[in-house]
C-alpha positions as CSV (number, residue, x, y, z in Angstrom):
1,X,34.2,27.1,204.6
2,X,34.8,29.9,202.5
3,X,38.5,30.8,200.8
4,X,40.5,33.6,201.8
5,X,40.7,36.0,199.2
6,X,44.7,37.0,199.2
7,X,45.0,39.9,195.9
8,X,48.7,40.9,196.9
9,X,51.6,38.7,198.4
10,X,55.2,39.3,198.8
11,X,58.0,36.1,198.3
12,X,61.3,35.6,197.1
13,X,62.5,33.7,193.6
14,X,66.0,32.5,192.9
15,X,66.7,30.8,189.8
16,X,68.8,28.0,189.5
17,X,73.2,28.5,189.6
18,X,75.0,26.9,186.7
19,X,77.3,24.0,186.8
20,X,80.9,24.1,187.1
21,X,83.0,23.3,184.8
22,X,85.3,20.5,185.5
23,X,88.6,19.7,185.9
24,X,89.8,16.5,183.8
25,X,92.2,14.5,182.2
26,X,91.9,11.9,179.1
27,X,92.6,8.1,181.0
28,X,92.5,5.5,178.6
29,X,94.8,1.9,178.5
30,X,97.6,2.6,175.9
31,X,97.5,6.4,175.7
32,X,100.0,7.5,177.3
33,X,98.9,11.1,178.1
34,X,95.8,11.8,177.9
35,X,94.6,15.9,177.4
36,X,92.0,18.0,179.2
37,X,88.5,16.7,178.6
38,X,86.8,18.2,181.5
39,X,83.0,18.9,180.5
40,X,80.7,22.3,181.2
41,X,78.4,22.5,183.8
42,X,74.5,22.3,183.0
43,X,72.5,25.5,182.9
44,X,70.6,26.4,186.2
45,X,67.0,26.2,186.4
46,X,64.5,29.4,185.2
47,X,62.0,30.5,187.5
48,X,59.1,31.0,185.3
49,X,55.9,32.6,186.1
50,X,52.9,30.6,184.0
51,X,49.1,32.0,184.2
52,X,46.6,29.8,184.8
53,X,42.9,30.7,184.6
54,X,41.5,28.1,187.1
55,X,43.3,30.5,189.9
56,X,41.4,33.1,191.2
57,X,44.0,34.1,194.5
58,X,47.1,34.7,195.6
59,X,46.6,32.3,198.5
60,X,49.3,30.0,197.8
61,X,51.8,32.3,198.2
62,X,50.4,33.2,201.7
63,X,52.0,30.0,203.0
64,X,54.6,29.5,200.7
65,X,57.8,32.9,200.4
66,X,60.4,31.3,199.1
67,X,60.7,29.8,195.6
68,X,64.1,28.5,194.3
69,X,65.1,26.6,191.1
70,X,67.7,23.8,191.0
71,X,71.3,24.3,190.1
72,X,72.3,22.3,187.1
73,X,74.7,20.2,186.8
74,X,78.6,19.8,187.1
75,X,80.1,18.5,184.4
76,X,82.4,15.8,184.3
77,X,85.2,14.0,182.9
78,X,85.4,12.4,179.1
79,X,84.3,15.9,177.6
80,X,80.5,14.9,179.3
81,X,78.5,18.5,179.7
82,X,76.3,18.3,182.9
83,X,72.2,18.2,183.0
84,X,71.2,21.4,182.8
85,X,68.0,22.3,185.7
86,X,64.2,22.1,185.1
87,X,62.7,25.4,185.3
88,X,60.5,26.2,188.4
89,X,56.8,26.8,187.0
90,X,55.1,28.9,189.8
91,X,51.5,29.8,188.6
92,X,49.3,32.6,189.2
93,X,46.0,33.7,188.3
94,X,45.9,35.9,184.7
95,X,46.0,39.5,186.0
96,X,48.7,39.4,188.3
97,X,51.1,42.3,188.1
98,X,54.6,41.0,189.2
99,X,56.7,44.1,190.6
100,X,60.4,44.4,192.4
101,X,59.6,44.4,195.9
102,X,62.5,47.0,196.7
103,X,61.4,49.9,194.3
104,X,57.5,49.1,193.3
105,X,58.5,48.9,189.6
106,X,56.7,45.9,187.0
107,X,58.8,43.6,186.3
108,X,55.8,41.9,184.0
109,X,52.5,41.7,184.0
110,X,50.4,38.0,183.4
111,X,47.8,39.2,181.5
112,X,47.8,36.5,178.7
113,X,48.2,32.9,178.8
114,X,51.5,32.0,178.6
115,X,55.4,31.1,180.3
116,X,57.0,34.4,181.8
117,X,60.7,33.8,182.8
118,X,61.2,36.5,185.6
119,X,64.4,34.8,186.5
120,X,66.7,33.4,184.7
121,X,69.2,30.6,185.2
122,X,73.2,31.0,185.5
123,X,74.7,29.7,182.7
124,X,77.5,26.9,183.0
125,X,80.7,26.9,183.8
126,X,83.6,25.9,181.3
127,X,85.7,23.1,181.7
128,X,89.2,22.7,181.5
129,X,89.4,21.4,178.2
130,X,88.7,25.1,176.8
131,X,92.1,27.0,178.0
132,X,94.4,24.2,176.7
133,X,96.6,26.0,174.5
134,X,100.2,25.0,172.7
135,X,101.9,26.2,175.9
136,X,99.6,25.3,178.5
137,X,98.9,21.6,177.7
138,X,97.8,20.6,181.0
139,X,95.1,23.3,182.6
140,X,94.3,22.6,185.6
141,X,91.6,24.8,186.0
142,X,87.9,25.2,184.9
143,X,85.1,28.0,185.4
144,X,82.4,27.9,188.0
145,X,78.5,28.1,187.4
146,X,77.2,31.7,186.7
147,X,75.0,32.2,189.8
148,X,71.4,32.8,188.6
149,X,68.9,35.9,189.3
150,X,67.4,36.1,192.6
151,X,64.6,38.7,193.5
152,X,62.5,39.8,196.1
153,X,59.1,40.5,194.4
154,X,55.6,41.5,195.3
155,X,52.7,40.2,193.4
156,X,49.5,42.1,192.9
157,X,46.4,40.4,191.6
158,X,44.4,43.3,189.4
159,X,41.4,41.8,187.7
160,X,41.4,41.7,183.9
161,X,37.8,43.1,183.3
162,X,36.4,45.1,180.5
163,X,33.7,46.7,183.1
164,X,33.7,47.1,186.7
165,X,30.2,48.0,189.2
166,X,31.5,50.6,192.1
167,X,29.0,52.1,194.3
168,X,28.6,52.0,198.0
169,X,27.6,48.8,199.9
170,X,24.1,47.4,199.7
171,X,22.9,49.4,196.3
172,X,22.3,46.4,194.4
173,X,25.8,45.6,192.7
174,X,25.8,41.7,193.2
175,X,21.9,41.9,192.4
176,X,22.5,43.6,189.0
177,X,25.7,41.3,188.2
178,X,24.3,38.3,189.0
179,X,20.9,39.0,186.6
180,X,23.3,40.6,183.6
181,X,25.7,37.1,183.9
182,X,26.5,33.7,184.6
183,X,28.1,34.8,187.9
184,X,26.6,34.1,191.6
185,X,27.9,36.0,194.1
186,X,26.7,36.2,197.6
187,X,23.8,38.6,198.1
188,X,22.3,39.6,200.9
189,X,20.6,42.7,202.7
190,X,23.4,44.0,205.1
191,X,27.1,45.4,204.8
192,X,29.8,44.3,202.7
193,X,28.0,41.0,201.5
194,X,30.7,40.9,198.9
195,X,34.2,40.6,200.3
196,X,35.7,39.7,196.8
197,X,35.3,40.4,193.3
198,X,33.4,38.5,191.4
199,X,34.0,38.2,187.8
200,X,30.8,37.9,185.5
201,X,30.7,37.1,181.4
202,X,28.0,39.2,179.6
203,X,26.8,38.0,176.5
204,X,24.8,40.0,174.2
205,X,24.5,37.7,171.4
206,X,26.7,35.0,170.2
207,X,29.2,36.5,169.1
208,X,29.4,39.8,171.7
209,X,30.3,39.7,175.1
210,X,32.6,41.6,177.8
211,X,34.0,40.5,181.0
212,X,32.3,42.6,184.3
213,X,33.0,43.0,187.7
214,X,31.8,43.5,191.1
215,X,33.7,45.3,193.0
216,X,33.3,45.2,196.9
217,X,32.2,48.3,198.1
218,X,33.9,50.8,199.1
219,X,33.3,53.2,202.0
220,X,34.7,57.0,202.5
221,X,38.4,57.1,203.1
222,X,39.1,54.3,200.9
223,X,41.9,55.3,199.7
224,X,43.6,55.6,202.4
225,X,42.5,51.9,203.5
226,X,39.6,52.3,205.5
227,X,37.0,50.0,205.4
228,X,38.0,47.4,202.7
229,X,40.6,50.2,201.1
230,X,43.1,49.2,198.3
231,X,41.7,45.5,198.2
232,X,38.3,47.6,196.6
233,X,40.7,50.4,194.2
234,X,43.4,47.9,193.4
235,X,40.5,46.0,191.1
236,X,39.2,49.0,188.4
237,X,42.3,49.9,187.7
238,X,41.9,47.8,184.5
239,X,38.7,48.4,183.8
240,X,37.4,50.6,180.8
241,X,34.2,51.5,182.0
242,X,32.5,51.9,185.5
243,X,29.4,51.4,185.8
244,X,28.7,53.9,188.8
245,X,25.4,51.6,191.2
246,X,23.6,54.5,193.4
247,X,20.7,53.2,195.2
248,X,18.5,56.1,194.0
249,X,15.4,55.5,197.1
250,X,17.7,56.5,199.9
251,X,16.6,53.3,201.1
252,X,19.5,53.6,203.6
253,X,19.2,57.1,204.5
254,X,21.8,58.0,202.1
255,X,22.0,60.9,199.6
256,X,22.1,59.2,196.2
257,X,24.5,62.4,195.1
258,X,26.4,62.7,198.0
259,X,27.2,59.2,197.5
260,X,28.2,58.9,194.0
261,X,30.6,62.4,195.1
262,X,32.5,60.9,197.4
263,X,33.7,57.1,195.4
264,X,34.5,59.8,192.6
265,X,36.9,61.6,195.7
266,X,37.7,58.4,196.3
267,X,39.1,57.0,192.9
268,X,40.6,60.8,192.6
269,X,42.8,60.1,195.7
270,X,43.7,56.5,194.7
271,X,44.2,57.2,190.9
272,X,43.7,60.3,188.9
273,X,44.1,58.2,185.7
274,X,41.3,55.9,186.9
275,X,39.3,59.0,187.9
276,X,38.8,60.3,184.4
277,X,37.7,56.4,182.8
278,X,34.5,57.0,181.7
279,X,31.4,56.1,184.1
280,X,27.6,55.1,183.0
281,X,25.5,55.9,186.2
282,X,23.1,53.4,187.5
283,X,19.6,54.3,189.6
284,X,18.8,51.2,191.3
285,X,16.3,50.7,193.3
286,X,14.3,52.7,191.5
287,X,10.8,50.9,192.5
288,X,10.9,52.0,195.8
289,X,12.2,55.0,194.9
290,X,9.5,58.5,194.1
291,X,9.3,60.3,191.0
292,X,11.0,63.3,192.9
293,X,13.8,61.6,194.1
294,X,14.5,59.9,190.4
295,X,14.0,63.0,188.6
296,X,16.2,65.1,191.1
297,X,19.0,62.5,190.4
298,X,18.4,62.6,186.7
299,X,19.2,66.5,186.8
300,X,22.7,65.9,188.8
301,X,23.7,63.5,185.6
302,X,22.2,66.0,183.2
303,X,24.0,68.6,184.6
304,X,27.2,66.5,185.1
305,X,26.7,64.9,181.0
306,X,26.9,61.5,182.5
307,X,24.8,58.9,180.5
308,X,21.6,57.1,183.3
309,X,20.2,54.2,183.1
310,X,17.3,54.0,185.7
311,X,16.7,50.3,186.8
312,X,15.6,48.2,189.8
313,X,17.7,45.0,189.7
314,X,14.9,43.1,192.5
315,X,12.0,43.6,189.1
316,X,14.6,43.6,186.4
317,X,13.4,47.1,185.7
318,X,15.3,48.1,182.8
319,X,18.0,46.0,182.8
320,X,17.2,44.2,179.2
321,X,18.8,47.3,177.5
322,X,21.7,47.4,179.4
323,X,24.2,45.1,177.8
324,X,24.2,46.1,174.7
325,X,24.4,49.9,175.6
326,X,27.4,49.1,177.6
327,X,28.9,46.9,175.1
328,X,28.5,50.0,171.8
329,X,30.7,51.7,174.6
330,X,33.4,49.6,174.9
331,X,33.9,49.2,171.3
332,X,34.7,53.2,171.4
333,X,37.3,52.7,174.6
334,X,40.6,51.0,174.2
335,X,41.9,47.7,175.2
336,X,42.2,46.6,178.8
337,X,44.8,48.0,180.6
338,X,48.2,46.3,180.5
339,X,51.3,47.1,182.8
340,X,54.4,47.7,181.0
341,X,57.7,46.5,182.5
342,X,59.3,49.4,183.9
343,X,62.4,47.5,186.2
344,X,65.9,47.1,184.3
345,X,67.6,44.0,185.8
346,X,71.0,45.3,186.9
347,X,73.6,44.9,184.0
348,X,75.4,41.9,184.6
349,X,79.3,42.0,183.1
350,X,79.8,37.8,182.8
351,X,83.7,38.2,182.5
352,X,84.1,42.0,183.3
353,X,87.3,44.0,185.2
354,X,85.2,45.9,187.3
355,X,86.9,46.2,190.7
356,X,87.1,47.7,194.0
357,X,90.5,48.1,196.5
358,X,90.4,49.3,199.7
359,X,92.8,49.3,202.6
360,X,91.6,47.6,206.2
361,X,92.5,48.7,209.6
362,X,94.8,46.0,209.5
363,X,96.8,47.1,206.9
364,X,95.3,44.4,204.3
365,X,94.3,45.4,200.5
366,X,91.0,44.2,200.6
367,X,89.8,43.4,196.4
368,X,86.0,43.3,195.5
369,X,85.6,41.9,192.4
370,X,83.1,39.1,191.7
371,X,84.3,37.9,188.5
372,X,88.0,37.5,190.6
373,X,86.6,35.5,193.0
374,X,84.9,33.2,190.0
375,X,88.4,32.7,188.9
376,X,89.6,31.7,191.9
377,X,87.3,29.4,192.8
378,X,87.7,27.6,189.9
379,X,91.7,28.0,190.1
380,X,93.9,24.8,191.9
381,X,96.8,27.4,193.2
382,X,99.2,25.2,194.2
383,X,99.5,24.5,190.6
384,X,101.8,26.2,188.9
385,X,99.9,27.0,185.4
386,X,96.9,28.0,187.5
387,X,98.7,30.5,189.5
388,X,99.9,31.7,186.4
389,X,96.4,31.9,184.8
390,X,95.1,33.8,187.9
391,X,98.3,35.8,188.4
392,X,98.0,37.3,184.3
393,X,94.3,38.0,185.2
394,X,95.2,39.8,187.9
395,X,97.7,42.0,185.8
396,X,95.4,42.5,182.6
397,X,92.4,43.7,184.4
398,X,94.9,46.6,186.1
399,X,94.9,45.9,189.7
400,X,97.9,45.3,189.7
401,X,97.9,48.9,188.5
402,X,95.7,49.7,191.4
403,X,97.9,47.9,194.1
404,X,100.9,49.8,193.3
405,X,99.3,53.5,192.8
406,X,98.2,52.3,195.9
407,X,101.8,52.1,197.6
408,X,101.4,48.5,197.9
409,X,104.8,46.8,199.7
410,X,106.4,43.2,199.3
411,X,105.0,41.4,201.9
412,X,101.5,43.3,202.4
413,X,98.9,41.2,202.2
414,X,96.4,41.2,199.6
415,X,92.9,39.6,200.4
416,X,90.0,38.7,198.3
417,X,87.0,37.6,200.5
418,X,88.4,34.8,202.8
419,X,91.6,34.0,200.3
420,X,95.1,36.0,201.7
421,X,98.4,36.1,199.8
422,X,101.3,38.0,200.1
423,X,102.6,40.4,197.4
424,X,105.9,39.5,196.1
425,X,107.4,41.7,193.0
């Protein structure tokens, strides 16, 4: 049984929270008051993206949407830091262009072999034994884990290959890769014989060599997802050079012009950058084909400037030369393609003021503020050095401020997600 082929998948990555901090007191025989020793939490786990060259699709990730790192640790009492999380390795094939699944923008593209963190970890809280101070000798309070990044994301598998074969169905692609290569694709005499690329090392001597591929074909309207569509166009848009297959006999009843025409309108509607990479025209079939029908062909890529080889990939007609004309080209072109990352992660303020009031229909000043609620959650408010620790927040980051430009009253309540308190002056 065959594998799917899967070249684009959508799923969601959260990385690991951090630890909280912890609340803790010195307890040892003969001391008679111990001080804060509360410990930091651990950092939360990475989800890291790691390219692996064994993977060929995005099947995995048919099956599997959701990919979430562990939390670290808490920490704990006797000034002991908790175990910060593992990261979460998820790997893809090299090639696979990693973008924000809200806005289409790269986050990074896997084009080499290494570790890409995509979402990073929230760091640990503090523990009480940072806010003891001359006055406030007894803190009974500590800072909650940072929570870490979470995405939705879409991955696109784009094949890292120096060349790529385009052409309609049936002219001979998997033929002509399979004799220039160690690859073995499926070839047979009908339709859409290959359903996915196939990836092909050329070597023209020991040291020279270039990566090609074979590119299912494509049919008119591509680019606009008829026939196999994107999953055809999504794979030269890395390539430096095409090498344009035309089956030059008409073998099929097809116009060997009209056909190399409309991929051209084709790439033009999917990419106008990958419409002007440069193309080396291929005649195949060209030992069933006549003189007339060569030569006629020959004048369209005269007349166009576009360099011919004439071949028939069945006799191996021509194909000795090929490599190494195709590898003097590429040293000309530059490098593969690679994505730059154009997303900016949302600037995150760890201890920031930024706030929001509004007013309820119940009368209620309602207080957005993330970094408040941190604090709270990490406050014991019916202590009284707590209360005063979240109370001076409260005035130094000016909502206070707010409340009363506000016309805030004694006695109207003040809420912050499900926590209510009354004002008192």
């Amino acid at each position: 049984m065959a594998i799917q082929f899967v070249d684009i998948a959508r799923i969601y990555i959260k990385a690991g929270n951090g630890g909280n901090g912890a609340v803790a007191f010195h307890r040892e025989k003969y001391v008679a008051s111990g001080g804060p020793d509360g410990g930091d939490g651990g950092r939360g786990g990475n989800v890291v993206f790691r390219a692996d060259r064994n993977l060929s699709t995005l099947m995995d990730f048919k099956y599997k949407r959701k990919y979430i790192a562990k939390n670290g640790e808490d920490g704990r009492g006797s000034n002991q830091s908790g175990r910060g999380a593992e990261d979460l390795i998820v790997r893809v094939p090299i090639g696979t262009v990693i973008k924000d699944a809200e806005t289409g923008l790269v986050i990074a593209d896997i084009s080499e072999e290494k570790d890409y963190i995509i979402a990073k970890g929230g760091k640990g809280g503090l523990g009480n034994q940072h806010f003891a101070t001359p006055t406030r000798q007894i803190p009974r309070f500590a800072k909650p884990g940072y929570k870490g990044e979470e995405f939705n994301v879409t991955l696109e598998l784009k094949l890292i290959a120096d060349v790529g074969l385009i052409g309609f169905p049936n002219v001979g692609k998997s033929t002509i890769i399979s004799t220039i290569s160690s690859a073995k694709p499926k070839i047979a005499n009908y339709h859409f014989t290959t359903l996915t690329p196939v990836l092909g090392v050329v070597r023209v001597d020991e040291e020279a060599s270039f990566v090609a591929a074979d590119i299912p074909g494509i049919i008119e309207g591509a680019s606009d997802g008829i026939g196999l569509g994107h999953d055809f166009l999504r794979h030269v848009e890395r390539c430096r050079l095409l090498l344009h297959v035309v089956d030059v006999s008409g073998s099929e009843g097809r116009n060997p012009i009209d056909d190399f025409n409309l991929i051209n309108t084709e790439l033009v509607s999917f990419s106008e950058e990958l419409a002007k990479r440069p193309q080396i025209a291929i005649a195949n079939k060209a030992d069933i084909a006549t003189e007339e029908q060569i030569e006629e062909f020959k004048a369209f890529c005269d007349e166009k400037d576009i360099q011919l080889f004439v071949i028939s990939a069945a006799t191996r007609q021509g194909l000795t030369d090929l490599p190494g004309v195709v590898y003097n080209e590429l040293q000309k072109l530059p490098p593969v393609i690679k994505y730059e990352p154009e997303y900016v992660k949302p600037e995150i303020v760890e201890d920031g003021n930024a706030f929001n009031i509004f007013r309820s229909d119940d009368g209620a000043f309602n207080i957005e503020a993330e970094w408040l609620v941190r604090i709270l959650n990490g406050c014991d408010i019916d202590d009284y050095e707590s209360l005063q620790y979240f109370q001076r927040r409260l005035r130094d980051s000016g909502i206070i401020d707010k409340l009363e430009e506000m016309d805030v009253k004694e006695g109207d309540t003040i809420r912050i997600e499900d926590f209510e308190f009354d004002y008192i002056i």
